[in-house]
KEKE-3310 file (N, C-alpha, C; in steps of 0.2 Angstrom, whole numbers, plus 5000, padded with zeros to 4 digits):
npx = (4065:4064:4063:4052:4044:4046:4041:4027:4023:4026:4025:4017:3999:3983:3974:3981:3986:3974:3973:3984:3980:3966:3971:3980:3972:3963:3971:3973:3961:3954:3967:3974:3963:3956:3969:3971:3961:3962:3974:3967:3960:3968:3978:3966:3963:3975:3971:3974:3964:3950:3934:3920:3908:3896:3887:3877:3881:3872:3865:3867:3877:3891:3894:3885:3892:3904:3899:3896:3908:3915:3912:3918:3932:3933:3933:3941:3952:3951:3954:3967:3971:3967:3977:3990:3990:3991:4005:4012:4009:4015:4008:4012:4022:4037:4044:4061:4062:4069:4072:4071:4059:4049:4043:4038:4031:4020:4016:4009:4000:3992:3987:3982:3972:3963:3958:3951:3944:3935:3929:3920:3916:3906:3899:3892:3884:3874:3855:3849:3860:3864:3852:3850:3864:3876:3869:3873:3884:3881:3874:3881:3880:3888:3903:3915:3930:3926:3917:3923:3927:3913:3904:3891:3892:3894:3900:3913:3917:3919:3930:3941:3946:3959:3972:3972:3965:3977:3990:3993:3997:4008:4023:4027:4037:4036:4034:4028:4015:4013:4011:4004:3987:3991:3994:3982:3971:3974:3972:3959:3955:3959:3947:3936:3937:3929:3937:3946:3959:3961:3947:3937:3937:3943:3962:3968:3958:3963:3962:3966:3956:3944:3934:3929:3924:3914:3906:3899:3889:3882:3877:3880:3890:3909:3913:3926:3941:3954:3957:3950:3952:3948:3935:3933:3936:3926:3915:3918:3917:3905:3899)
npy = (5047:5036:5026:5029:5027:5012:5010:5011:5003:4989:4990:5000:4998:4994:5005:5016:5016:5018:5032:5038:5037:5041:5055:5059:5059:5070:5079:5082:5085:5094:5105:5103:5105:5120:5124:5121:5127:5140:5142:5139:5149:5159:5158:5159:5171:5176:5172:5161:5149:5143:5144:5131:5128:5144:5141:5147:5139:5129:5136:5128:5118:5116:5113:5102:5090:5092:5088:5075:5069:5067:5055:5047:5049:5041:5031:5031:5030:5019:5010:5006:4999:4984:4984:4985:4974:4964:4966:4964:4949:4947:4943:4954:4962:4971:4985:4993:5011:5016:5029:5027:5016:5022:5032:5020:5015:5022:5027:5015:5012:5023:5023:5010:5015:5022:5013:5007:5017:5017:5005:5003:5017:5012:5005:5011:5017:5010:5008:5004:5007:5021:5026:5024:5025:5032:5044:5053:5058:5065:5075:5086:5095:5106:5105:5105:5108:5100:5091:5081:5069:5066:5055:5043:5029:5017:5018:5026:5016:5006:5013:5016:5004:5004:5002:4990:4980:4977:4981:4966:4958:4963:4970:4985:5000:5006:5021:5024:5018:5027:5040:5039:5041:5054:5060:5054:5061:5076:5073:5073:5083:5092:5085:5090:5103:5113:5120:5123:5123:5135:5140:5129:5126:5117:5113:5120:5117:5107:5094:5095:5090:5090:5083:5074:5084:5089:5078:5080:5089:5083:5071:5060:5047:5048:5042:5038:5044:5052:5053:5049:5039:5022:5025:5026:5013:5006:5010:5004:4991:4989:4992)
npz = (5373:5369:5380:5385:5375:5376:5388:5387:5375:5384:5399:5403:5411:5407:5409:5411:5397:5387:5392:5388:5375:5375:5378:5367:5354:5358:5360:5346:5340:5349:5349:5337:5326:5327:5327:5310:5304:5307:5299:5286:5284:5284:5273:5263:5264:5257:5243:5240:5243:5243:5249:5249:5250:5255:5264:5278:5293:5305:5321:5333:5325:5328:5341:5343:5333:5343:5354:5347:5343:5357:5361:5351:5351:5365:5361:5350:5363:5366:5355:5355:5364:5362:5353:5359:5368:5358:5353:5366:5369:5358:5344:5336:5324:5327:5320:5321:5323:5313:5301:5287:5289:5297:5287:5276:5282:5286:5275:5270:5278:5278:5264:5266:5277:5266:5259:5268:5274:5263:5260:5274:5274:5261:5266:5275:5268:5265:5264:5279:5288:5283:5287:5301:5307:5299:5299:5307:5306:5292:5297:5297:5284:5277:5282:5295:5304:5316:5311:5311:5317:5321:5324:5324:5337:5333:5320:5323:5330:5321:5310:5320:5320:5311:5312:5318:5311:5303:5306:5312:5302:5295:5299:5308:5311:5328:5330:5318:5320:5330:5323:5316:5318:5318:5304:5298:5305:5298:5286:5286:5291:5279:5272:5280:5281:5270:5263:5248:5236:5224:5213:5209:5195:5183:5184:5195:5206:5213:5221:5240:5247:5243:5237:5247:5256:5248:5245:5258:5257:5245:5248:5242:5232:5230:5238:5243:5251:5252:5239:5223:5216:5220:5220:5205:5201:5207:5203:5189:5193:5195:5182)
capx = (4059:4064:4062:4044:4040:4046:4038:4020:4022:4028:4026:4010:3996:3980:3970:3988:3986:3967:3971:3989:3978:3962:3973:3983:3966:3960:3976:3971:3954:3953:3971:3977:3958:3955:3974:3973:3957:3965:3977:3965:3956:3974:3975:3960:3963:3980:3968:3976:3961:3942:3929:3917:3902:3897:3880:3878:3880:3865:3866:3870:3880:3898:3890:3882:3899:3906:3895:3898:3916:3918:3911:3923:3937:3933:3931:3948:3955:3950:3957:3975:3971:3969:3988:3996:3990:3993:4011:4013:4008:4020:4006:4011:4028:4039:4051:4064:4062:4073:4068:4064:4054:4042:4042:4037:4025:4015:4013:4006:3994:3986:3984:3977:3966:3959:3954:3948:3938:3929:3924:3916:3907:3900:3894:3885:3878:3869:3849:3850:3866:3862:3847:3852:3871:3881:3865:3874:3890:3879:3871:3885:3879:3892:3907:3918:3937:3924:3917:3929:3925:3907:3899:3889:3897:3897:3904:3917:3921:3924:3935:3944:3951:3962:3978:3970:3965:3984:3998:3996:3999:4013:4028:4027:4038:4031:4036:4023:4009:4012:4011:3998:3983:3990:3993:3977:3968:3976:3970:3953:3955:3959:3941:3930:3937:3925:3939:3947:3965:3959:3941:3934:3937:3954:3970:3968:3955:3967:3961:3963:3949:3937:3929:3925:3920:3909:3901:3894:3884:3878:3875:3881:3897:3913:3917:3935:3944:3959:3958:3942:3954:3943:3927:3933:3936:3919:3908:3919:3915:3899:3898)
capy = (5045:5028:5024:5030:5019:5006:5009:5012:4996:4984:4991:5003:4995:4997:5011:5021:5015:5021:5038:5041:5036:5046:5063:5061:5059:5075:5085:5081:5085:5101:5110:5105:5106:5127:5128:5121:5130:5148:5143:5141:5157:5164:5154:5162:5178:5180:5170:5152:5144:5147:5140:5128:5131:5147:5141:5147:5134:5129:5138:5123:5114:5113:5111:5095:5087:5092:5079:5069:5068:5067:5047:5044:5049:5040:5024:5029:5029:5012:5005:5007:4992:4980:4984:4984:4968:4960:4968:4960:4940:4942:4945:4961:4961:4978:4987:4998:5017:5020:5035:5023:5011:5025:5033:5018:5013:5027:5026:5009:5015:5030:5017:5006:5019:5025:5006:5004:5021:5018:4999:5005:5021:5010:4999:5016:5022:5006:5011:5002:5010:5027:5030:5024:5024:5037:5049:5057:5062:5069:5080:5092:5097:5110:5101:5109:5107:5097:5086:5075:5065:5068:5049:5037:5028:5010:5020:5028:5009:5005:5016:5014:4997:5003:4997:4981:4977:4979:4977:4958:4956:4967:4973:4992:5005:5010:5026:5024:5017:5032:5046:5040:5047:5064:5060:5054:5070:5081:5071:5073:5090:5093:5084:5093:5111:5116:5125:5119:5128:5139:5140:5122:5124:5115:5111:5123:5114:5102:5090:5099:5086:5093:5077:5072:5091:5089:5073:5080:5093:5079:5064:5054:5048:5050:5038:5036:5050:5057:5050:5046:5031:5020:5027:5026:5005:5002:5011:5001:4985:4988:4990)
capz = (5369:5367:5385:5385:5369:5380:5395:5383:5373:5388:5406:5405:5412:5400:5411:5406:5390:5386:5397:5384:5368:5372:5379:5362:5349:5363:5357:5340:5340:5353:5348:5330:5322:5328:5321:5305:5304:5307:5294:5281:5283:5282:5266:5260:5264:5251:5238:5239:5244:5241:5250:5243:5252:5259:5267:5284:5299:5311:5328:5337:5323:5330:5348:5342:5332:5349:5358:5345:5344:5363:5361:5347:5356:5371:5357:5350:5365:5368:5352:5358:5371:5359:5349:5363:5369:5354:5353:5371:5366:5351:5339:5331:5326:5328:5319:5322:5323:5306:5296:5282:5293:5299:5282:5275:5289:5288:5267:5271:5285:5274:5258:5269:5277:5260:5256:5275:5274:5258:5261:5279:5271:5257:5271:5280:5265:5262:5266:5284:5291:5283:5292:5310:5310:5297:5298:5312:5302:5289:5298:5297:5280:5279:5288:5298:5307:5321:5311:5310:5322:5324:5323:5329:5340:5330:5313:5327:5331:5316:5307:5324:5319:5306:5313:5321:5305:5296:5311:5314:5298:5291:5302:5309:5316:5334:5327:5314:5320:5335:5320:5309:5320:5314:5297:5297:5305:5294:5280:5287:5292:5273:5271:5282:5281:5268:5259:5243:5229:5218:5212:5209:5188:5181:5188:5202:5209:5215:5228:5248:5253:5239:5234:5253:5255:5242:5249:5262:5255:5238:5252:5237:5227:5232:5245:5243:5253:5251:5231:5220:5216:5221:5218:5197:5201:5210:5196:5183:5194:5194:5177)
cpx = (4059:4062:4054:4041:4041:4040:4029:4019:4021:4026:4019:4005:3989:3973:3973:3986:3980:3970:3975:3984:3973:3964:3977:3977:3963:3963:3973:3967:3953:3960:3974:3970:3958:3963:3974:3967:3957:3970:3973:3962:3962:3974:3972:3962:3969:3978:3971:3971:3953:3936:3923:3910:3900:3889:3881:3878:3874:3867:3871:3876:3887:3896:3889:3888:3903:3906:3899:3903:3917:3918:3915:3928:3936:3934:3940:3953:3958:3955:3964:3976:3975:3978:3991:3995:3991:4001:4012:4014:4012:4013:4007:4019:4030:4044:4056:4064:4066:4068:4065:4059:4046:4040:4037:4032:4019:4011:4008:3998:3990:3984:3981:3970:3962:3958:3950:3942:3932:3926:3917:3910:3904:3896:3890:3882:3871:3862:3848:3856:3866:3857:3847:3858:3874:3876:3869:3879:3888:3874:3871:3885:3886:3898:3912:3924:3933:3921:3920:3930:3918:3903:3896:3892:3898:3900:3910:3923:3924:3928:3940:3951:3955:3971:3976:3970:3974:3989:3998:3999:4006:4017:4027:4034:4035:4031:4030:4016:4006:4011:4006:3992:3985:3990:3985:3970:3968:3973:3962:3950:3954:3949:3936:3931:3934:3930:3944:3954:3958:3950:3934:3935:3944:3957:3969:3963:3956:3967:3960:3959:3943:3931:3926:3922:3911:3901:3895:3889:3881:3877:3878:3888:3903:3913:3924:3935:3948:3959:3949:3948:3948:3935:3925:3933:3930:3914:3914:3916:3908:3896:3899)
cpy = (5037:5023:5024:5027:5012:5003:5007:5004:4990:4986:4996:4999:4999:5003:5017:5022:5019:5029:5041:5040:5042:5053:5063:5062:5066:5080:5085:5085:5093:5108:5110:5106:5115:5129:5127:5126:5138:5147:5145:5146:5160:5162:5158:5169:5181:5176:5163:5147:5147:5141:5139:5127:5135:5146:5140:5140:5134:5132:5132:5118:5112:5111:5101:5091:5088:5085:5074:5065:5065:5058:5045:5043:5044:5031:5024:5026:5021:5007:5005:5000:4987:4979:4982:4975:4963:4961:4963:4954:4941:4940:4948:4961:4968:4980:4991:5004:5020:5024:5032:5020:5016:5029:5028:5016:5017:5029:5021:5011:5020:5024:5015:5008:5021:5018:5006:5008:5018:5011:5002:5012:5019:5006:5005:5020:5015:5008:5011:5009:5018:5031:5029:5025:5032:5044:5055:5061:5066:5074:5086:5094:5101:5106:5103:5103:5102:5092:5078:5068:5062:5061:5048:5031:5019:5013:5020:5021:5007:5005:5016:5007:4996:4999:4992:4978:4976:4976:4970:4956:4958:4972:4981:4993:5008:5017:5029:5023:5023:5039:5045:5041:5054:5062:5059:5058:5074:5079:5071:5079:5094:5091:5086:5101:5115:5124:5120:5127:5129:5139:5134:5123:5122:5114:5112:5121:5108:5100:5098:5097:5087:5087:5076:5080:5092:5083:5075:5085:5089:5073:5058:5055:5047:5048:5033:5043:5055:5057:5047:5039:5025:5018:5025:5017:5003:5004:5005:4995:4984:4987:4982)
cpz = (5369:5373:5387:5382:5373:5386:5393:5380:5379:5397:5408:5405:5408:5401:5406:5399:5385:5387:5391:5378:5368:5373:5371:5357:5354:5359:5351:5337:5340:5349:5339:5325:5320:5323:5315:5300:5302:5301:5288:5278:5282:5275:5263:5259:5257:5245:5235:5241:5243:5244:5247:5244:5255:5261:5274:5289:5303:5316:5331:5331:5327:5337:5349:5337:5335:5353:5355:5345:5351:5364:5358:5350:5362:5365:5355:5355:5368:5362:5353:5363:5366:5353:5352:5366:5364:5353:5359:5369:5359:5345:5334:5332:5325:5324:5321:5320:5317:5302:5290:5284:5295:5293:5279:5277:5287:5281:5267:5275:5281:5268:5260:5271:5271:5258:5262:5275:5267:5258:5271:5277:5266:5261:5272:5275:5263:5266:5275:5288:5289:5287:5300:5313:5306:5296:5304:5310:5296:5290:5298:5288:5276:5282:5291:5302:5313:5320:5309:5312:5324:5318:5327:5333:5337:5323:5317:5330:5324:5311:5314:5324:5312:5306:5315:5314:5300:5302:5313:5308:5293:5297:5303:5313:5323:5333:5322:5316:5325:5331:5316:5310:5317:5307:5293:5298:5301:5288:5280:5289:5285:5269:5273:5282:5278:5263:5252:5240:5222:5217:5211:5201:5186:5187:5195:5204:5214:5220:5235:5250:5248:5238:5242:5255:5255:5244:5254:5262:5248:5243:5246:5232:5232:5240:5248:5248:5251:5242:5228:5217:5217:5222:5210:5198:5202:5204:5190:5186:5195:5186:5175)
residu = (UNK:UNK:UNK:UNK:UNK:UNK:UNK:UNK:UNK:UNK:UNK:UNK:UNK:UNK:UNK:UNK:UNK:UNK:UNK:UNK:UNK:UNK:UNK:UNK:UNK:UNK:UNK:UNK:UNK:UNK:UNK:UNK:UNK:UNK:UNK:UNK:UNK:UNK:UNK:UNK:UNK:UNK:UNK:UNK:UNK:UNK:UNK:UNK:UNK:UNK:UNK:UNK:UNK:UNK:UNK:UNK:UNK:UNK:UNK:UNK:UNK:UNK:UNK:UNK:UNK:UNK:UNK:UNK:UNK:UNK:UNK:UNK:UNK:UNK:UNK:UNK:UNK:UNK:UNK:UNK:UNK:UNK:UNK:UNK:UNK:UNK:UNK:UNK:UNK:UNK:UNK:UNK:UNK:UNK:UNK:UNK:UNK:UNK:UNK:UNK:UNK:UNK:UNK:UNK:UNK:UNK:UNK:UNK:UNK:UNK:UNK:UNK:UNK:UNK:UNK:UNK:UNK:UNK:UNK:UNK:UNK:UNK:UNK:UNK:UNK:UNK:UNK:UNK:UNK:UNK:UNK:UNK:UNK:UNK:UNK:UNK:UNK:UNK:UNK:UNK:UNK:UNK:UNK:UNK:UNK:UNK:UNK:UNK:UNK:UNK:UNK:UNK:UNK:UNK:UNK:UNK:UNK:UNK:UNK:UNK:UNK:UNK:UNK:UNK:UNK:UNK:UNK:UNK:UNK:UNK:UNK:UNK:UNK:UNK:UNK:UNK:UNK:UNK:UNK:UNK:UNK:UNK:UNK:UNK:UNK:UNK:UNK:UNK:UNK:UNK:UNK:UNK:UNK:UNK:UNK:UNK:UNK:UNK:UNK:UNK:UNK:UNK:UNK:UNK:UNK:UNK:UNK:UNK:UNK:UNK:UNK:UNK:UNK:UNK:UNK:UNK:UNK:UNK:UNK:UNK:UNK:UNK:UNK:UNK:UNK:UNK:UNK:UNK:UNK:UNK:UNK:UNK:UNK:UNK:UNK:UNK:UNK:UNK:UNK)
# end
């Protein structure tokens, strides 16, 4: 493994580069989405989880967050260039693959993500950017294991730049920054599956993506992800 990290940081020309970032966001997307998918409804079935909207899908809807997706991806794969080349030129410093190190890393990386997503989706709900850009992710009313992915291809750019924006400045794991696409699926799998613990009253209603869920069936609120964190600070700061 170590030698593969090497050969991918230092020695893979940036076709390589693109082909390994968009087949890994592909696996992602295509094989762990239908799994986590199948879990839930197993979930469901022994009464651990309870879906939170039961309003039929459009014909075409997975179809069409299909499409969508297949651009992002292609965008994902793209951002893997610029790391690597930054890594190269001694921009991006690297750390060693220690169990803390990518522990660590990848706490960083989701935090970051949950500041990174909720300033870019309060930019796409501004009136502009709602009706020509983030209209295409709420289309999926309903949201589903597919839409996950399913933007417009400038939203898609720029939730893209979550490690550009962070790795020049703050030391990584390659180990990390090569695991936190999944942490961050999963965390967005947990947001689009349309299933939630327990019933939505009390305790038991306890996150699972519920608030992002919820979003996209109320178009409004709850623009933080993994956490309303952030959502409780911007109403105070508006205040």
């Amino acid at each position: 493994m170590t030698e593969s990290i090497q050969y991918i940081l230092y020695q893979a020309n940036y076709l390589e580069v693109f082909l390994l970032t968009f087949g890994y966001f592909i696996v992602l997307y295509f094989l762990l989405g239908p799994l986590f998918q199948l879990v839930c409804k197993r979930l469901e079935k022994i009464g651990l989880l309870n879906k939170i909207t039961k309003r039929k899908l459009p014909d075409n809807q997975i179809e069409t967050e299909i499409k969508h997706s297949i651009v992002s991806l292609l965008i994902f794969g793209l951002s893997g260039i610029p790391i690597i080349y930054l890594i190269r030129i001694g921009h991006i410093e690297l750390l060693d693959n220690s169990v803390s190190n990518v522990i660590i890393g990848l706490l960083i990386l989701n935090v970051f993500n949950e500041i990174h997503f909720f300033v870019v989706h309060r930019i796409m709900h501004l009136p502009f950017f709602l009706k020509h850009v983030h209209k295409v992710h709420h289309k999926s009313v309903v949201p589903t294991v597919y839409s996950v992915y399913s933007f417009h291809w400038f939203e898609a750019l720029l939730l893209s730049t979550v490690p550009l924006c962070i790795c020049p400045f703050i030391p990584f794991a390659p180990l990390a920054i090569g695991i936190y696409p999944l942490t961050s699926i999963l965390l967005n799998y947990s947001g689009h599956c349309n299933y939630r613990f327990g019933n939505g009253n009390g305790i038991k209603s306890f996150l699972f993506g519920t608030k992002h869920n919820e979003h996209h069936s109320k178009g409004r609120q709850n623009f933080g992800f993994a956490s309303g964190l952030l959502d409780r600070l911007y109403s105070l700061i508006k205040k």
